[in-house]
C-alpha positions as CSV (number, residue, x, y, z in Angstrom):
1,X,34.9,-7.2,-3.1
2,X,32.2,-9.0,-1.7
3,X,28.9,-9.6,-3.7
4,X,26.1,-7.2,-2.7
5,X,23.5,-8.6,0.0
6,X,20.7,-6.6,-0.9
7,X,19.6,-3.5,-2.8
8,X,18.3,-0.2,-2.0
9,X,15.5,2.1,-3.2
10,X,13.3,4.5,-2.3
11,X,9.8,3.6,-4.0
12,X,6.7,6.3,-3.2
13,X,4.0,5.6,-0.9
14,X,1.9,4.7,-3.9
15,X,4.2,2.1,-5.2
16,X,4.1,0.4,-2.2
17,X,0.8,0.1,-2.2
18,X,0.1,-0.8,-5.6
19,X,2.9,-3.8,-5.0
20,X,0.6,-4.8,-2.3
21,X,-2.7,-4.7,-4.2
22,X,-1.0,-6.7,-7.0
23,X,0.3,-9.4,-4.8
24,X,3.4,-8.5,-5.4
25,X,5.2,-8.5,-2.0
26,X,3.1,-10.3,1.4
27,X,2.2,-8.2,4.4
28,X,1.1,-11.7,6.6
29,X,0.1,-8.4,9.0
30,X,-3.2,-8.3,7.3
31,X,-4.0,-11.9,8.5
32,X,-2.9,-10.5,12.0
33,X,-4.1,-8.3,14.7
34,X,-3.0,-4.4,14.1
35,X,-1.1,-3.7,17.4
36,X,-0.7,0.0,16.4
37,X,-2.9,2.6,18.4
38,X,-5.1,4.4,15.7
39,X,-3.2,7.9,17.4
40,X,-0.1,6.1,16.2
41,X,-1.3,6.1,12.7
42,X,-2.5,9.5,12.7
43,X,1.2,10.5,13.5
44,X,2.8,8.3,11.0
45,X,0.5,10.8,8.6
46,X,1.7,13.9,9.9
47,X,4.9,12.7,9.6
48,X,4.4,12.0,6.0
49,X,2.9,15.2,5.3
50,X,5.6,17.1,6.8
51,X,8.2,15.0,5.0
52,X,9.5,13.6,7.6
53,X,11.2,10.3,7.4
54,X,9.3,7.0,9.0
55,X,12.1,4.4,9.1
56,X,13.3,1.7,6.1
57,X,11.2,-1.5,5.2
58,X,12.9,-4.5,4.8
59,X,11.8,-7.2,2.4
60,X,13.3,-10.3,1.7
61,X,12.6,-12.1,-1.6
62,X,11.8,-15.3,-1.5
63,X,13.6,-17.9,-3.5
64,X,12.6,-18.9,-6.4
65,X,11.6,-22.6,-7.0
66,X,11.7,-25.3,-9.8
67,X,8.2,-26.5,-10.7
68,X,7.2,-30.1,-11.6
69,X,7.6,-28.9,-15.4
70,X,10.8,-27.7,-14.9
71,X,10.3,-24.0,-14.6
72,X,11.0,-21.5,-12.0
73,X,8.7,-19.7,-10.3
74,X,9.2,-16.5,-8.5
75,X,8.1,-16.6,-4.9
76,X,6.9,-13.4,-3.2
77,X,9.1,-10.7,-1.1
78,X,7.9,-10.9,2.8
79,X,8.0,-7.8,4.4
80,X,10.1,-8.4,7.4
81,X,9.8,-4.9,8.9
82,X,7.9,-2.2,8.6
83,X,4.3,-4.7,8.4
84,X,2.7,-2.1,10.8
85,X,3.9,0.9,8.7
86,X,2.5,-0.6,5.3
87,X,-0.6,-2.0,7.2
88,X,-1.3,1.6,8.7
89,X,-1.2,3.3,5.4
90,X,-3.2,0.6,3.7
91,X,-6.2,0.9,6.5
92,X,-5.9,4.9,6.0
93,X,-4.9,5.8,2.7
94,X,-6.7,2.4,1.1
95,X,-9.6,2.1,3.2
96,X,-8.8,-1.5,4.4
97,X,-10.2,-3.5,7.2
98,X,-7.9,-4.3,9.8
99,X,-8.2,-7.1,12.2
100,X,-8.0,-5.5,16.0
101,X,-6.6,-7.8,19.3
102,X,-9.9,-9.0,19.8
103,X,-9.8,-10.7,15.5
104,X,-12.7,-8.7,14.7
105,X,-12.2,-6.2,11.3
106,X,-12.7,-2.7,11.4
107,X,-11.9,0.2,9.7
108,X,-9.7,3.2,11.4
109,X,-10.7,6.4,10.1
110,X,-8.1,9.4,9.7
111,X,-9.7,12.8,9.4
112,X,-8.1,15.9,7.4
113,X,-8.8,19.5,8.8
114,X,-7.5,21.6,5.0
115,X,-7.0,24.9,6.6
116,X,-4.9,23.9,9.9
117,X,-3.2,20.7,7.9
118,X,-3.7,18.9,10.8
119,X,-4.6,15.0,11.2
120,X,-7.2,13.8,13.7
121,X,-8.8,10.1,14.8
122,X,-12.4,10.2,13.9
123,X,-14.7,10.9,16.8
124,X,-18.1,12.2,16.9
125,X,-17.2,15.8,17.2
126,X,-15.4,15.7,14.6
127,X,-17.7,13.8,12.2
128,X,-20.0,17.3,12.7
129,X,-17.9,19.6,12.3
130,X,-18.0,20.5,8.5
131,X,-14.0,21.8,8.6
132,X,-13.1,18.5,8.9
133,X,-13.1,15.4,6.3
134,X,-13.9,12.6,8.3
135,X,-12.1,10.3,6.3
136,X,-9.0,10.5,3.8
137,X,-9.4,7.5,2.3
138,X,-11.8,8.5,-0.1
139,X,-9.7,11.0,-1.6
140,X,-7.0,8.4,-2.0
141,X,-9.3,6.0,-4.1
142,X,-8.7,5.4,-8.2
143,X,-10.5,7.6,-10.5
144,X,-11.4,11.0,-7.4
145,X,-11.2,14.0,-8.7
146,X,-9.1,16.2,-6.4
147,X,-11.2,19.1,-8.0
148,X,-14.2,18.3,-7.8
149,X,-13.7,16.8,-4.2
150,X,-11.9,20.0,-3.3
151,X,-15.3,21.9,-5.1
152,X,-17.5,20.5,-3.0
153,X,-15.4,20.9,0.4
154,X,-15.6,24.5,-0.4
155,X,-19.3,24.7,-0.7
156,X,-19.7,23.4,2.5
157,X,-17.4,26.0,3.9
158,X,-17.5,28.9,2.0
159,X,-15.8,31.5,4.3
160,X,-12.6,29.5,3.6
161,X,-10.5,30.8,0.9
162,X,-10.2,28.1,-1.8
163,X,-6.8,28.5,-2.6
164,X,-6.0,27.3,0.7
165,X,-8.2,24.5,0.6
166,X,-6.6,23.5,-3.2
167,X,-3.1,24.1,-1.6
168,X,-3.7,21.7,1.3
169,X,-5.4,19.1,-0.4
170,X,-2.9,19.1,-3.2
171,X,-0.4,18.5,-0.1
172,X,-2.6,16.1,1.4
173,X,-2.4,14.0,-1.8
174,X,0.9,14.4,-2.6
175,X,1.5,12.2,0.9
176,X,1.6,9.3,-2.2
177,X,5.0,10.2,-4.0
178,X,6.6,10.6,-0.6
179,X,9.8,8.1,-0.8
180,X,10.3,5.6,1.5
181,X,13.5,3.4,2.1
182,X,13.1,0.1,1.0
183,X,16.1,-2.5,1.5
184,X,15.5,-5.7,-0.3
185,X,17.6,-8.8,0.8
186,X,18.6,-10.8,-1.9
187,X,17.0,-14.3,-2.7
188,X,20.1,-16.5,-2.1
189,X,20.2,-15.2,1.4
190,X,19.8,-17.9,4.1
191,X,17.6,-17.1,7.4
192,X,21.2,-16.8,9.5
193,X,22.4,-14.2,7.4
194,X,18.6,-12.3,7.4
195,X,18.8,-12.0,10.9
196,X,22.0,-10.7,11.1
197,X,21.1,-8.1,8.5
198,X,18.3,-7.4,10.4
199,X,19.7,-6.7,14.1
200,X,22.2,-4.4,11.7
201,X,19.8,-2.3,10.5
202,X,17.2,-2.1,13.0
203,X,18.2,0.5,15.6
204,X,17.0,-1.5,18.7
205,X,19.3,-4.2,18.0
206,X,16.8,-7.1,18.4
207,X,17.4,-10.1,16.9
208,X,14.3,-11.4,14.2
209,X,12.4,-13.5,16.4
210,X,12.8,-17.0,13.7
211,X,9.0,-18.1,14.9
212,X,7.8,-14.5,13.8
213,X,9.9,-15.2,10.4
214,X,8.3,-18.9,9.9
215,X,4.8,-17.4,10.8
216,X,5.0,-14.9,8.4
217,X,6.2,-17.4,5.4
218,X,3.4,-19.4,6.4
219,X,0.7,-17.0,6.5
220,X,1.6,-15.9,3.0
221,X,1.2,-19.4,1.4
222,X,-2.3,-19.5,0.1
223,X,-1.6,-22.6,-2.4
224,X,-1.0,-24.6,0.3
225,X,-3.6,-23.6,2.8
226,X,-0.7,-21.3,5.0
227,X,-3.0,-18.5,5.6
228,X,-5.8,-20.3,7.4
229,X,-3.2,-22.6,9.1
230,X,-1.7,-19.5,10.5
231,X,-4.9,-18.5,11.6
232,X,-5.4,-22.1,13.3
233,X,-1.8,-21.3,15.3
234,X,-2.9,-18.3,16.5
235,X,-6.4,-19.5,17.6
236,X,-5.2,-22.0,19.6
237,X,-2.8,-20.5,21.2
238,X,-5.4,-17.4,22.1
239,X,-8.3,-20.0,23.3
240,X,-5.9,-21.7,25.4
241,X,-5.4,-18.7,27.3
242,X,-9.2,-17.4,27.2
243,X,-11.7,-19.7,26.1
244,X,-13.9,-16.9,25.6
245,X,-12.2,-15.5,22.9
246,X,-14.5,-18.8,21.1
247,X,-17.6,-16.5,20.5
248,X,-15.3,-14.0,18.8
249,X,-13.6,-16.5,16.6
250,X,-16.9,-17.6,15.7
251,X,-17.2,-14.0,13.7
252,X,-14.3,-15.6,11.3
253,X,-16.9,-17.3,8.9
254,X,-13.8,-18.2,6.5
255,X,-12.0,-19.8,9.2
256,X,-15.3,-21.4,10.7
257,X,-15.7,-23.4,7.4
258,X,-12.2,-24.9,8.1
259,X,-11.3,-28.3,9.4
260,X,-8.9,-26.5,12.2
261,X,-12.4,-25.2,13.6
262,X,-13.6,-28.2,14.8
263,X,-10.1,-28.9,15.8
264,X,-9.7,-26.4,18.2
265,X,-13.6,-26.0,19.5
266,X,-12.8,-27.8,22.0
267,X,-10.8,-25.4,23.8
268,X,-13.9,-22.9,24.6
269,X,-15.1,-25.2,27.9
270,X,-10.7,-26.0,28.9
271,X,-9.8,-23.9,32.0
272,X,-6.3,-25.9,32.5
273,X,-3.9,-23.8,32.8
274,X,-0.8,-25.5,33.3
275,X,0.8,-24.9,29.7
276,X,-0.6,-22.1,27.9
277,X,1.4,-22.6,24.8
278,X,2.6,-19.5,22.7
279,X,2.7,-20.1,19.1
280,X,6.7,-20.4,19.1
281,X,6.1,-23.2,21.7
282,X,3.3,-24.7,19.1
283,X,5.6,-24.5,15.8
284,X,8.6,-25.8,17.9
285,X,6.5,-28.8,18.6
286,X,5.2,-29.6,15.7
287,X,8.3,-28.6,13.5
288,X,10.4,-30.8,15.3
289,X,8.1,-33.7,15.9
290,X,7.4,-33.9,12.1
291,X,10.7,-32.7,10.9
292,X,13.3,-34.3,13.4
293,X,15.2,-30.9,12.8
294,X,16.0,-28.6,15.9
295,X,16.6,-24.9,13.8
296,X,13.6,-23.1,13.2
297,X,15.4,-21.3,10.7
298,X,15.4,-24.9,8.2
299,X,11.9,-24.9,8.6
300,X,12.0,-21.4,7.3
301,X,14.3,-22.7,4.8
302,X,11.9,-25.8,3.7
303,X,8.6,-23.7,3.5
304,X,10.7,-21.6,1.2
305,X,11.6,-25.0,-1.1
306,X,15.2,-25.5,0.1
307,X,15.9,-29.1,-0.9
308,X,19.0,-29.5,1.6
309,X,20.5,-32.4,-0.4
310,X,20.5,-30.5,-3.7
311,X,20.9,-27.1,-2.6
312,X,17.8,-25.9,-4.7
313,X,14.6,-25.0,-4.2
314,X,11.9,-27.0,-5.9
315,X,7.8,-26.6,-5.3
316,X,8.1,-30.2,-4.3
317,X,9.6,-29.6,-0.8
318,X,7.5,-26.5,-0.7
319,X,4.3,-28.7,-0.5
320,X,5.7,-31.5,1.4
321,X,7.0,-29.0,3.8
322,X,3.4,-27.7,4.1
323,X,2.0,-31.1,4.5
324,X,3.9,-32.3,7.1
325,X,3.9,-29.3,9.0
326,X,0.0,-29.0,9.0
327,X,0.5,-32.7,10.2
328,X,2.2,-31.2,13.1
329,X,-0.4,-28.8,14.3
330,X,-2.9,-31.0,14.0
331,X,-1.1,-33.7,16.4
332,X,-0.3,-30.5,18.3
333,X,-4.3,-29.0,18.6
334,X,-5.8,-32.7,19.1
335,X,-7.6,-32.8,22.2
336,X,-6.7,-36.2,23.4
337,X,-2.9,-35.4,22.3
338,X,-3.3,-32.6,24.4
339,X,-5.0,-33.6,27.8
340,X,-3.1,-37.0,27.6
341,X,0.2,-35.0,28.1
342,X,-0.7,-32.7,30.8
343,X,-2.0,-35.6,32.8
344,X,1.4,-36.7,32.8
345,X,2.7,-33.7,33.5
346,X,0.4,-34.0,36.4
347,X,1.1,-37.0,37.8
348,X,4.6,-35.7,37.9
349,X,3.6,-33.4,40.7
350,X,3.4,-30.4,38.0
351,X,-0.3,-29.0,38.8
352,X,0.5,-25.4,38.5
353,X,1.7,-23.5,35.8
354,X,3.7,-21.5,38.1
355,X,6.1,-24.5,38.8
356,X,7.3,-24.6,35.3
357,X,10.0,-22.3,34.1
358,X,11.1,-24.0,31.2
359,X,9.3,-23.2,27.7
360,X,11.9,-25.1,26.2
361,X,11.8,-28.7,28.2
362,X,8.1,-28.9,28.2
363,X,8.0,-28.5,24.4
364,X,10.4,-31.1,24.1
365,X,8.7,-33.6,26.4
366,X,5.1,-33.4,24.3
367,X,7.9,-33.8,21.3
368,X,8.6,-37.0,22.8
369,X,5.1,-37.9,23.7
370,X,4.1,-37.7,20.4
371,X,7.1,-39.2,18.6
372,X,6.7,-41.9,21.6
373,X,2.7,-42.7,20.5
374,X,3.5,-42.5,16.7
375,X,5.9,-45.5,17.6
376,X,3.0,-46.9,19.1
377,X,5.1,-47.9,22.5
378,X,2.9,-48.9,25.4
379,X,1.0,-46.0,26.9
380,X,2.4,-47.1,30.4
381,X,5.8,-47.0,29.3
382,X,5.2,-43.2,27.2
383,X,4.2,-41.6,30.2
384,X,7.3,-43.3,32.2
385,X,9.4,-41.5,30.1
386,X,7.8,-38.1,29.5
387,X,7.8,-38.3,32.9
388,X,11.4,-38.7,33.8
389,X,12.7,-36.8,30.7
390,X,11.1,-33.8,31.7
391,X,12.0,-33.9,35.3
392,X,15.6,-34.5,33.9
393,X,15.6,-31.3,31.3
394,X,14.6,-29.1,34.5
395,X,17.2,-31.0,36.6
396,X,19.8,-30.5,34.0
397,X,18.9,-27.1,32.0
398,X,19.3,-29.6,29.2
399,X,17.2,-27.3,27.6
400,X,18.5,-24.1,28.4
401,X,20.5,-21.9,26.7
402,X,21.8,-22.9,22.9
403,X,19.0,-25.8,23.0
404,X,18.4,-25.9,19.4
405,X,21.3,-28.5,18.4
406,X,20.4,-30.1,21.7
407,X,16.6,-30.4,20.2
408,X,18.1,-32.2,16.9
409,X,20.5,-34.7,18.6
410,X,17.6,-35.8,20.6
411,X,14.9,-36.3,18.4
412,X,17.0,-37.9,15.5
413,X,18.5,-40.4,18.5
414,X,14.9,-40.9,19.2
415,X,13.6,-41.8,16.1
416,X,17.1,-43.8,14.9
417,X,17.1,-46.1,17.3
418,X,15.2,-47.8,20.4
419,X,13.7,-44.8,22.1
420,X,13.5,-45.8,25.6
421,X,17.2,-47.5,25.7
422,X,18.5,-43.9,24.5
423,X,16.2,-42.3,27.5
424,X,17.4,-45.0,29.5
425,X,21.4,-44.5,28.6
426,X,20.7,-40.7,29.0
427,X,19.0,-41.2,33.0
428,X,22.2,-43.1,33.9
429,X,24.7,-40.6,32.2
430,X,22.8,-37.3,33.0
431,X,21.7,-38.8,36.7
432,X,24.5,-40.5,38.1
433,X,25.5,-41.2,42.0
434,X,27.7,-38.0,42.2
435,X,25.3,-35.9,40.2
436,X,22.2,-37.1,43.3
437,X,24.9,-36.4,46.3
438,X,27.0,-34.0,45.2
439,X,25.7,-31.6,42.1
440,X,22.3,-31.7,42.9
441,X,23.0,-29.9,47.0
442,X,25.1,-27.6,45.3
443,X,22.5,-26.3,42.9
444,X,20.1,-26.0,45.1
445,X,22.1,-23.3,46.5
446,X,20.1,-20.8,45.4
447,X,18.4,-17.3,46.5
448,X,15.2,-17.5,43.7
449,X,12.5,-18.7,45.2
450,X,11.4,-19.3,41.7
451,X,14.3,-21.5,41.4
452,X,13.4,-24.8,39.0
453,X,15.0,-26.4,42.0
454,X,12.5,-25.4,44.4
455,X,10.0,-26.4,41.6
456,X,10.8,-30.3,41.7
457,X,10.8,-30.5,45.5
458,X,7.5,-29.0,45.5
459,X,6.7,-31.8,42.7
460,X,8.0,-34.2,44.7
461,X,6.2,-33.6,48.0
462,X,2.6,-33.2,45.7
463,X,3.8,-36.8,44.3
464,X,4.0,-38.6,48.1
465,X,1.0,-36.3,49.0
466,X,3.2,-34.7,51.5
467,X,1.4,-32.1,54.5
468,X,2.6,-28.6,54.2
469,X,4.8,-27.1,56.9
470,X,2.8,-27.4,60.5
471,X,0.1,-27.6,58.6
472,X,-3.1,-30.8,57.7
473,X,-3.6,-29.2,54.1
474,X,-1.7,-30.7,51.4
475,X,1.4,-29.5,49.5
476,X,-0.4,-30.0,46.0
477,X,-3.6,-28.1,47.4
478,X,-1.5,-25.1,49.0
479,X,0.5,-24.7,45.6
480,X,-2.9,-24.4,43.9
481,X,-4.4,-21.5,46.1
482,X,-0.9,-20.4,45.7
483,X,0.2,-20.5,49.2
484,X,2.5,-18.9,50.7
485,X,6.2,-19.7,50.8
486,X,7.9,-19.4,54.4
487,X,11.2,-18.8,55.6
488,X,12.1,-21.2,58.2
489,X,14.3,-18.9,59.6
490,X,12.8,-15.7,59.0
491,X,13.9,-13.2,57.1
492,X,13.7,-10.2,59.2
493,X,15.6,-12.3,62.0
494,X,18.4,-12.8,59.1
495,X,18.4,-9.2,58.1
496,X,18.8,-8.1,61.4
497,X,22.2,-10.0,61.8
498,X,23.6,-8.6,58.5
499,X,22.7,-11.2,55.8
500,X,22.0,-10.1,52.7
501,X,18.9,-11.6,50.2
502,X,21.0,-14.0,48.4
503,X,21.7,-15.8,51.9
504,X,18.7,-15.2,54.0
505,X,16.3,-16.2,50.4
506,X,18.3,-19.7,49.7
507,X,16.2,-22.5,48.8
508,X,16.8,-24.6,51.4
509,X,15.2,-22.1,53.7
510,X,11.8,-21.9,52.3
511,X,8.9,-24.1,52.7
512,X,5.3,-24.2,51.1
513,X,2.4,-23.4,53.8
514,X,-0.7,-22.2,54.8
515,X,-0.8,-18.5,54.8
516,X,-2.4,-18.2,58.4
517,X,0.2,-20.1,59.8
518,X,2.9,-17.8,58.2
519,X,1.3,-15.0,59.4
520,X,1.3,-16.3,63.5
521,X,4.4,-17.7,63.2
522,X,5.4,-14.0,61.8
523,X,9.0,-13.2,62.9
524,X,10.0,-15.5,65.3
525,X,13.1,-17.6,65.1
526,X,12.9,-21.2,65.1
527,X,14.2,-22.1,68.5
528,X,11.7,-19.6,69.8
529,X,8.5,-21.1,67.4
530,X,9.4,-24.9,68.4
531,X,9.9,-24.2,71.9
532,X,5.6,-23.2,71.3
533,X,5.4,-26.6,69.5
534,X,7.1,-28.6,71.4
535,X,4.7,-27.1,74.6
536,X,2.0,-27.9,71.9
537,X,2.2,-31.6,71.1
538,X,2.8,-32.7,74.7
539,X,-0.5,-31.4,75.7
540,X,0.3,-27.6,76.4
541,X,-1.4,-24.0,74.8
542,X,-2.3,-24.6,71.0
543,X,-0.6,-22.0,69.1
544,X,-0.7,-22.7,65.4
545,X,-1.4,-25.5,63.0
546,X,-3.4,-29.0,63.7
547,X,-0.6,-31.1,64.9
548,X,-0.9,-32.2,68.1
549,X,1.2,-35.2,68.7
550,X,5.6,-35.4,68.8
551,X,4.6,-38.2,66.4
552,X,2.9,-35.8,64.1
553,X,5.7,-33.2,64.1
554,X,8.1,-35.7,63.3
555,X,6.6,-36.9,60.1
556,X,5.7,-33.2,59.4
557,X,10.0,-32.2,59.4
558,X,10.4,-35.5,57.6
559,X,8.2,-35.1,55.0
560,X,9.3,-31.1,54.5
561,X,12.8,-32.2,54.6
562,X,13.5,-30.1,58.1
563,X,16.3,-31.5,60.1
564,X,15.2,-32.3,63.9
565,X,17.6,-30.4,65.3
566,X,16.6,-27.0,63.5
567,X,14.3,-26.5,67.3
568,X,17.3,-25.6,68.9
569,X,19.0,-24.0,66.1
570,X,19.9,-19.9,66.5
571,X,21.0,-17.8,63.6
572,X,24.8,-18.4,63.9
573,X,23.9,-22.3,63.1
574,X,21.6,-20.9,60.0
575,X,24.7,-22.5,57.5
576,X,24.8,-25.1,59.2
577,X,20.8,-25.8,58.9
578,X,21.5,-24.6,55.1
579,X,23.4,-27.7,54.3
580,X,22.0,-30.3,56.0
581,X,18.7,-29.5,54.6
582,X,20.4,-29.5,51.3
583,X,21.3,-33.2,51.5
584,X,17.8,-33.7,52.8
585,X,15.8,-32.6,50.3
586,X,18.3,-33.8,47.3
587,X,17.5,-36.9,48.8
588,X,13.8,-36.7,48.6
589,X,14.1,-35.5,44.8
590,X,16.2,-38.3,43.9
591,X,13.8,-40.8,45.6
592,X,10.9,-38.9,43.8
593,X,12.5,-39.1,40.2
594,X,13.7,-43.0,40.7
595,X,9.7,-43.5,41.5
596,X,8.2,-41.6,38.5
């Protein structure tokens, strides 16, 4: 029979809470923002009251670790679900601050009307209305009478019968020996088996998200600075999105006083959007950068103590763990880290946010940057090959997928060896003559205009400052405003003649340009629209767009990789068009990456 994985009990709502107040078990929730409506807590109170049940919490205790002297100490138990629960009843049965969306603390106040046993959010109408107590938490507080309390409610409302004030009250407070299920997870577990438990037990079936797990054994860390580290994550990540989220951090004195806020502060004037970075993309980075491990999960594992070799867990890897993963963020956070890599990812042809689909290869090429620049190799030759090895994870989904194991083999061949001669053995395995004539046309056919395909032409076209279709405005500048995207033969035509959105949407039939050209060109079909071009450029009516010369028009087609003979092309030569534009524009990517 196999050995039990975890215990069950059913503790009251008051032992919960005293294990919190003693330290006992972490909610990392209070270092977060409550996402929980305060209507939502109301109801989790109702539900108490009315014994209904509210759901398991899941806990999962940490290791314990050998100390310098030998000794083992006895980590705390995370509470891996059922944070909002616990953090709902401490803000209204304890009276703690929460910390809303916006990181400012306030309280939520639950009010108690005794004769209709009936749970309200505070408002003012309620705060003057003498039936109602405008807030439970009192009540709940060490060394309150319920008597007396209950004596002076009556006073206030004398044409309520006492009795039923005692008998609700005495209900009311009774809401703390309510059980509540409580599955702890034993301390031997690893993070693999955790998360399957978890997508067991929870009736969604989502798996543990391993960043949320790794944030949450961070935050609870105070010895080695994890809770304001935490803080510095999430910071980031929220200023990066909207700098002026900076004059509400400011209202975090504690975190003010901290090295990461000077860190960071620089943030509050940066409108650059082009990578936004979530903190799973931050950790990833600075995990695997520092670490040279792939698995989220071992860095779960090391700020727990594991020592890998030994199979025990010892303080000692607890604090290096710390160390070199606040090493990470830092590289991670630092201004000139930062800016320096989404320049290159600039001068890749990458100006938009919009034009990159892959969390995962971007986080891997700012790995590389900053394992590249701790190796102190030339600056000219990093950016070479963050260039290039980005443009090859989109090319290749190297990324995509299982990536973890992909993450590991690359950074330890990386940092084993001669960086750039494994980048370079890698561009001639990954990139090779049939991959550029014969792989790359055939995954271009594609119906997503969102396509990472479509992505890396548009990059290449903003590289050789390419003209949008028919148009004197720049690719680069049209992708910017976020122009539109035209089909060269257009859709309604296709539609029409029975093609369905996976053939009339390929990617070879769309083309980056200005919005009022789109709009007069509207549904014509190209042997009608070139027939007004052609007319155009020799001298006759303008109709749309600035070119005015054959010359002109043919650069135009060249550079937008539009075969000539698409002007007297119909719809029953639209496959024909299809692949020969293909070829064309595999062509212009291929020139495009051998020139980065």
């Amino acid at each position: 029979m196999p050995a039990q994985q975890f215990t069950i009990n059913q503790p009251t709502i008051s032992t919960v809470l005293s294990w919190i107040r003693d330290n006992k078990i972490a909610v990392p929730e209070i270092q977060r923002p409550f996402v929980w409506e305060p209507t939502k807590v109301r109801n989790l109170l109702d539900s108490l009251l009315k014994g209904y049940p509210v759901g398991f919490l899941i806990g999962w205790k940490n290791p314990d670790v050998k100390l310098k002297d030998g000794s083992q100490s006895s980590g705390k138990i995370v509470l891996i679900d059922g944070q909002q629960r616990v953090t709902a009843l401490m803000a209204a049965l304890d009276g703690r601050e929460v910390v809303n969306k916006g990181y400012r603390k306030h309280r939520i106040r639950i009010a108690y009307h005794p004769v209709n046993r009936e749970f309200a959010v505070l408002n003012s109408a309620i705060a003057k209305d003498p039936e109602w107590i405008p807030d439970i938490a009192p009540m709940f507080q060490p060394g309150v009478s319920p008597f007396e309390f209950s004596t002076a409610y009556c006073e206030r409302n004398s044409h309520i019968a006492p009795k039923d004030v005692f008998d609700s009250l005495g209900a009311l407070l009774g809401i703390q020996g309510s059980p509540i299920g409580y599955i702890e997870l034993s301390d031997h577990l690893d993070i693999e088996t955790v998360t399957e438990i978890f997508i067991r037990v929870n009736s969604s079936g989502v798996a543990l998200n391993q960043a949320d797990f790794a944030m949450s054994k961070i935050a609870v860390n105070e010895t080695y600075g994890g809770n304001t580290l935490r803080k510095a994550i999430d910071y980031f990540c929220h200023l990066a999105i909207a700098p002026v989220f900076f004059d509400t951090m400011k209202n975090d004195a504690e975190f003010a006083h901290t090295e990461y806020f000077s860190k960071i502060e620089w943030l509050k004037n940066e409108t650059d959007s082009l990578f936004d970075p979530s903190y799973t993309d931050l950790l990833r980075v600075a995990f695997t950068s520092e670490f040279h491990r792939g698995r989220l999960q071992d860095l779960v594992a090391m700020l727990s103590g594991r020592n890998f070799a030994t199979q025990q867990f010892e303080e000692d890897v607890v604090e290096t763990s710390f160390g070199k993963l606040k090493a990470g963020v830092l590289n991670f956070i630092n201004e000139t880290n930062f800016k320096q890599f989404l320049l290159i990812l600039r001068s890749a042809g990458f100006v938009d946010g919009s034009m990159i689909g892959s969390d995962t290869a971007i986080d891997f090429s700012y790995i590389l940057f900053l394992t590249l620049k701790k190796q102190k190799v030339a600056p000219h030759l990093i950016q070479r090959a963050v260039r290039r090895w980005f443009v090859l994870s989109l090319l290749r989904g190297r990324y995509s997928g299982s990536f973890e194991t992909t993450f590991e083999s690359d950074i330890r061949r990386f940092t084993d060896g001669d960086p750039l001669a494994y980048a370079d053995q890698v561009f001639a395995g990954e990139l090779s003559d049939a991959f550029w004539t014969v792989t790359l046309p055939q995954n271009l056919v594609s119906s997503s205009n969102n396509n990472q395909m479509f992505s890396i032409f548009k990059a290449a076209q903003i590289v050789s400052n390419d003209r949008g279709f028919l148009s004197d405005t720049d690719v680069k500048s049209l992708v910017e405003v976020k122009s539109d995207v035209h089909h060269l033969f257009p859709r309604d035509v296709l539609k029409k003649h029975g093609l369905q959105q996976a053939q009339y949407n390929q990617i070879a039939n769309l083309v980056v340009m200005d919005s009022q050209i789109n709009i007069a060109i509207s549904n014509r079909e190209p042997i009608d629209y070139f027939a007004k071009l052609r007319d155009q450029v020799n001298g006759g009516p303008h109709s749309w767009g600035n070119i005015t010369t054959p010359e002109a028009l043919a650069e135009n087609l060249r550079a937008n990789c539009i075969p000539p003979r698409i002007a007297e092309m119909g719809v029953d030569q639209y496959q024909d068009f299809l692949a020969q534009r293909r070829i064309l524009m595999a062509e212009k990517i291929r020139s495009y990456f051998d020139a980065l």
